[in-house]
Each structure stands twice: as C-alpha cells, then as structure tokens.
N, C-alpha and C positions, 0 to 999 in steps of 0.2 A: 470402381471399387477402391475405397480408401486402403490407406495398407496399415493393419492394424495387429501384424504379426511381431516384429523382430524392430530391434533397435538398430539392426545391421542392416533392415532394407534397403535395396541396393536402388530403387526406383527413387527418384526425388519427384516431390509434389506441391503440386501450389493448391494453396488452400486460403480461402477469403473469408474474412470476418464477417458472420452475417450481419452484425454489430453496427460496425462503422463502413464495413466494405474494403477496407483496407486487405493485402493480399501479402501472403507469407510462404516464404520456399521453404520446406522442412527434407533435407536435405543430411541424411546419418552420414556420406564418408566426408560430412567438413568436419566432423571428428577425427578423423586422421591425419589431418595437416599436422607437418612437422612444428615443432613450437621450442624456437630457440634461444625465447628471451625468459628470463629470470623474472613471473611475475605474483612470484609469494609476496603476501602483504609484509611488511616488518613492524613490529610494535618497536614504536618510538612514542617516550612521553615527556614533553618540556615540564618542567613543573611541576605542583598540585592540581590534581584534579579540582578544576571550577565548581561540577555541579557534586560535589561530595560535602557532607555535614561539615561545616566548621570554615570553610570557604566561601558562605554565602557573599560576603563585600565583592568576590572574584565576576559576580554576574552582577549586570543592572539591577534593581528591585523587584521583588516578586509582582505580577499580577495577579495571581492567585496562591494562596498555600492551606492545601488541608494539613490541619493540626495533627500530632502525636498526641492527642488528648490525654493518655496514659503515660506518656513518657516517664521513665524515670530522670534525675540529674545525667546519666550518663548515656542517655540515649537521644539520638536527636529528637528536635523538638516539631519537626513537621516527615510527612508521609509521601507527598505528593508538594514539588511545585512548578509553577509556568509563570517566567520572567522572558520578558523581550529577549530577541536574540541579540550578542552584543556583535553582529555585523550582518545586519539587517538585509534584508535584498529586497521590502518593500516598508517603508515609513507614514507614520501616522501625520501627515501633511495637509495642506491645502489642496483640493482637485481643479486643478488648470487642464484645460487645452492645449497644444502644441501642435500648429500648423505652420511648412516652410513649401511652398507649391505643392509637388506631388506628396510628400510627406506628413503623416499625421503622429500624432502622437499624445501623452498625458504626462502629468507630472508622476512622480513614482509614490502614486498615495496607496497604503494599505496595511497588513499588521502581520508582522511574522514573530509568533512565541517560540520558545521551547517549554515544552512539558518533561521536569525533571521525572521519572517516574518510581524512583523507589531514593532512597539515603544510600541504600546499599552497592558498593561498587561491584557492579555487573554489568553484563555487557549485551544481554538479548531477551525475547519472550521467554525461553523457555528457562531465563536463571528466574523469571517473577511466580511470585508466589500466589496462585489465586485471589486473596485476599488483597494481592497488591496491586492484581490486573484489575481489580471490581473499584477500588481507590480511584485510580488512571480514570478509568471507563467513567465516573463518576465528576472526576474534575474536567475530564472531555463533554461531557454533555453540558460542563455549566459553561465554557469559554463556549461551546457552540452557541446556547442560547444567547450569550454577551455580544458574540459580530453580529447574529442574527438581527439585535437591534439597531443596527449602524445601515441605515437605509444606502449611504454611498456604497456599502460593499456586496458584492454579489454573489461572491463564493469563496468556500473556505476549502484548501486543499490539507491534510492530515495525511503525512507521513514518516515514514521512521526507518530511518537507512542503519542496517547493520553492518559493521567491516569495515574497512578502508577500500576496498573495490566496491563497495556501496555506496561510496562518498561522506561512509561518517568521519567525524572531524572530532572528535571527543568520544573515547571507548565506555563512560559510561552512561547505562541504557538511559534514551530518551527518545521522543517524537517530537515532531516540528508540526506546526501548526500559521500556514500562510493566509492571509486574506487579499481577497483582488478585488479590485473595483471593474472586473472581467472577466467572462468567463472561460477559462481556458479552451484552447483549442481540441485538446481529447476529449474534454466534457462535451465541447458542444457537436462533434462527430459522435458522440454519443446519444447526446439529445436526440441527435438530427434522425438517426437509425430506428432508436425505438418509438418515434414518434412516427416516423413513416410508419412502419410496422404495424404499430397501433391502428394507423387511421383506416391501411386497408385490409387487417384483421380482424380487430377490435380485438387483441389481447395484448399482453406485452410479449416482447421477443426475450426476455430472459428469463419471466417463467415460462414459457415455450423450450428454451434449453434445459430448464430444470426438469422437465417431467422426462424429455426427452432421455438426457444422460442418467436420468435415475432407471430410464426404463431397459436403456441400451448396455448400461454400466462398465463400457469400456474406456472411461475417463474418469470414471470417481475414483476420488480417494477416500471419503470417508462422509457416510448419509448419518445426519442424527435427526430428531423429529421436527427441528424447524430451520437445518440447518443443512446446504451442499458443501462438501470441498470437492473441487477437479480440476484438471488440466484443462484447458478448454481447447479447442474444437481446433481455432488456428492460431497455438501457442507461437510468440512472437520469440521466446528463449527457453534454452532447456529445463524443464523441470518448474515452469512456470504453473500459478495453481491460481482460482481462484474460488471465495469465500461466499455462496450467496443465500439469502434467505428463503426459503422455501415457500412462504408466504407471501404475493407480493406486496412490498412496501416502498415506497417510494423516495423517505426520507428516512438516516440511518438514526438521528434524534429522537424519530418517534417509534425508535425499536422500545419494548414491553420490558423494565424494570427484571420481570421475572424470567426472562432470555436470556439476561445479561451474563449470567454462570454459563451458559450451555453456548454461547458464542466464546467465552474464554475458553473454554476448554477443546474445543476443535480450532481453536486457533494455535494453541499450544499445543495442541497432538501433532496438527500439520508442520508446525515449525522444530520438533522434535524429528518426522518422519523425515525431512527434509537435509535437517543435519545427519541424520543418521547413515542417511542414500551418499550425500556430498560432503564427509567430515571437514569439515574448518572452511565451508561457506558463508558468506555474507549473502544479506538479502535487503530487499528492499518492501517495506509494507504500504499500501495508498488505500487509503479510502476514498473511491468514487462514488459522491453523493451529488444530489440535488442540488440546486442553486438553491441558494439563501430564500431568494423572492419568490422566486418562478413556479406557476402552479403547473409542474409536470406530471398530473398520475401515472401518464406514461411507464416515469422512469422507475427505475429497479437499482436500488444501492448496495454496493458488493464491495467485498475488500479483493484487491489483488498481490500478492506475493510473486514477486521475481527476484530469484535466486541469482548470483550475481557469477554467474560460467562462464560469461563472454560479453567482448566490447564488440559494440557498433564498429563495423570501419566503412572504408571507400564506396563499398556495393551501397551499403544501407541509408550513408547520409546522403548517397548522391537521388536513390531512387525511392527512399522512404518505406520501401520491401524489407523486411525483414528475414535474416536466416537462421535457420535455429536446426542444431543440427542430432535431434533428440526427437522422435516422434512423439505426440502427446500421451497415444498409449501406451506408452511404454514407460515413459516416463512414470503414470499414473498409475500399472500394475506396480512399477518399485517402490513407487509412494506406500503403496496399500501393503506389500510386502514388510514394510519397514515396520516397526514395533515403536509404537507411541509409548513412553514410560508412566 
C-alpha cells in the first residue's frame, strides 16, 4: 500500500515510473537535513536589460516579431519576439560526422531561439496577461511549424527556466526554444515506454494515467474539461506537476485553436498555486512533444513543471535515482489547497 497520508511519513518508498521505468526514492525525513549554506538567490543586474523595448541592437536580430499593430509613439512597437540566443549551445552549421576509434560524434548543427515574451519587464507566467500568453502560444506554433520544415532536424525541445536556481540568466520572462538533429535521451525513454505499452495494450499509457488519477483523485491538482494537472505517481522532486491533455494527442502543434485559452489558464492557476505553497520559488517549464518527423500515435504530449527545492547531488548523478523528499500526494493536496487568483 502506497503511503498516501502525511508529508511526515516516516516509511520511505521506491516507486517506478511506469513511463520510462526509471525508479524514485520518495523519502520525507531528507527534509530534515541540516542545511548550512546560505542558498538564497541574490538579484544582481549588469546593465540594461537586453530583452526590454529600446535595447533591441543588445540581441542578435529577430527571427520573428509580432507587431504592436496599435502601438501608440510611446509604446513599443512589437508584442512578442524570437531572436537567436547570443550564446548558443547548438548552431545552424553544416552536419558532419565525427569518428576517432571507439568515439563517435557530430558537428554541433541545430538552432536555439529565445522567445522574448512580453516588452513588459517581468519575471514569470503568472506576471503575463492572457492576452499575452495567446500572442507567445501563437508565435510558438509559428517557429514550430518553421524547424518542422528543416528535414536535418528532429526535435524541438521548448522550455523556460524561472529564477536563478532555475538557471535563468536574464530576469526578464522568456522561453528558449532548442533544436537537435537528435533525439534526446528523456524523449527517447519516453518513446520507448509508451510504445511498448501501446503494442501490448493497444492504448497509450498516459491516457491510461489520466483516467486513472481522475478516478483516484489523490494527485490532481486541478481537472478542467480537456485538460489534467497532477503530481505524478513517481515525482522525481518536490511539488513537481504535470500538464496533460485529456484527449489523446500526440503532437502539442496540433492542439485545437480553441484550447488554447483553457490551457493558459490551468497553466497559470498551477503556477500561481505553486508560488503560493513555495513563496519566491523558481521553476522550470518543458514541453515534451513528439519528434519533428516521427509518426508516434503512440505518444501523449504534456508540459512538465519542476519547481526548483532541491539540487541533484552524489546519490542521484552517481545512480540516476532520484530523491524527492515530498510525497506526491501531498504535495498535490497543497497544490489543490492553494487559491489560484
């Protein structure tokens, strides 16, 4: 029997992703460790902000920019934009080979944007205005469609670090937007799961957790009519959530126009309920979708949120276990406890 009473349970348990298979110790007294280092973020800012009106020379050139069509003179003149990152971690190159005996490798071909997401200097989902998340969501489906025709590349990874324990590098809000001419290795543990799944089910395993946790409802945080939030089942860190569609769909591109309000707004409730529970946390947001090419019906595309409580250390890089020391339901009655604004 899971233990699904008390954040204090005293039992630790291992619980396995039915997902990827991967296994997670959920473990409440590593919350008690003494903790003697000083690890508040500090805001430090060099400069002008780069992605703020008025500094656009401070960024490479847009690749995209929706207009302020209405601007007045005194207000900037675009809403939304996505210019290269100016320190790239994958480049629009030539695709080579790299063979030395046992070693293989490629040259570092592929495309990493940022998606500026509002003029306004703020710092998270929950400062954007509806209107500004449907803009975003709108210039996101048009760069998807744009790698999607770049045959070398295979997957697009979409994410958006808040904080400085989140690894953001620039306080105001934005998402990053990588492409690979490979498919990552969570994607493809991913693949791998719900394809097995599939073949000797014939359903998928993620709507198989949705109907489940809708029915069991000791891990939602919040059901709307096409839409889960929860903790899932073997949370890899505290207060981790995830987004998924009730419907299955396989690619997050061919989500329905008229969704597109009712996914902002349980994304913005969950990342409201989220700070509310953990005041002055950072998070991190991923979109795990489908490869570019790959015809997986299999697959189920979900956002995942990881709140940013705790670093990996020695146990975790050594054994690829995870500890998380916050049981899921518990986690996810606080969530639900919490008051969305």
């Amino acid at each position: 029997m899971f233990s699904f009473s008390s954040k204090t349970e005293r039992n630790a348990e291992l619980r396995q992703d039915p997902i990827t298979g991967k296994w997670v110790i959920i473990s409440p007294q590593r919350a008690e460790r003494p903790q003697e280092f000083d690890t508040r973020p500090r805001r430090i800012r060099h400069g002008p902000c780069p992605f703020c009106p008025g500094n656009e020379e401070l960024t490479p050139p847009a690749t995209l920019i929706k207009p302020n069509v209405s601007a007045s003179p005194q207000e900037p003149s675009w809403k939304v934009r996505v210019v290269p990152n100016k320190y790239p971690a994958l480049v629009d190159s030539e695709d080579c080979a790299i063979e030395s005996g046992i070693y293989r490798g490629r040259t570092g071909l592929g495309v990493h944007e940022v998606l500026i997401e509002t003029p306004r200097h703020v710092q998270g989902i929950s400062d954007l205005t509806r209107e500004e998340m449907l803009d975003v969501l709108e210039v996101l489906m048009s760069r998807l469609a744009a790698l999607k025709s770049r045959e070398h590349l295979r997957y697009v990874m979409v994410f958006k670090n808040v904080g400085p324990l989140a690894g953001a590098s620039v306080e105001h809000t934005h998402s990053q937007i990588i492409a690979t001419p490979v498919i990552p290795p969570t994607i493809e543990a991913e693949l791998a799961g719900t394809g097995e799944f599939f073949r000797g089910h014939q359903s998928c395993i993620y709507c198989q957790i949705v109907q489940y946790e809708i029915a069991k409802a000791v891990r939602t945080v919040q059901i709307t009519p096409h839409f889960l939030a929860m903790c899932p089942f073997a949370a890899r860190f505290p207060y981790e959530t995830w987004i998924l569609p009730r419907q299955h769909n396989a690619r997050f591109s061919d989500l329905e126009r008229g969704l597109w309000g009712e996914l902002i707004q349980i994304t913005k409730d969950l990342i409201q309920r989220i700070e509310q529970t953990i005041p002055g946390v950072g998070y991190n947001v991923i979109l795990h979708d489908a490869p570019l090419h790959d015809d997986v019906p299999f697959y189920h595309w979900h956002i995942e949120i990881l709140p940013s409580t705790a670093r990996p250390a020695g146990f975790e890089w050594g054994s690829g276990v995870h500890i998380n020391s916050v049981f899921p339901e518990f986690a996810a009655r606080s969530l639900r406890e919490g008051q969305a604004s």
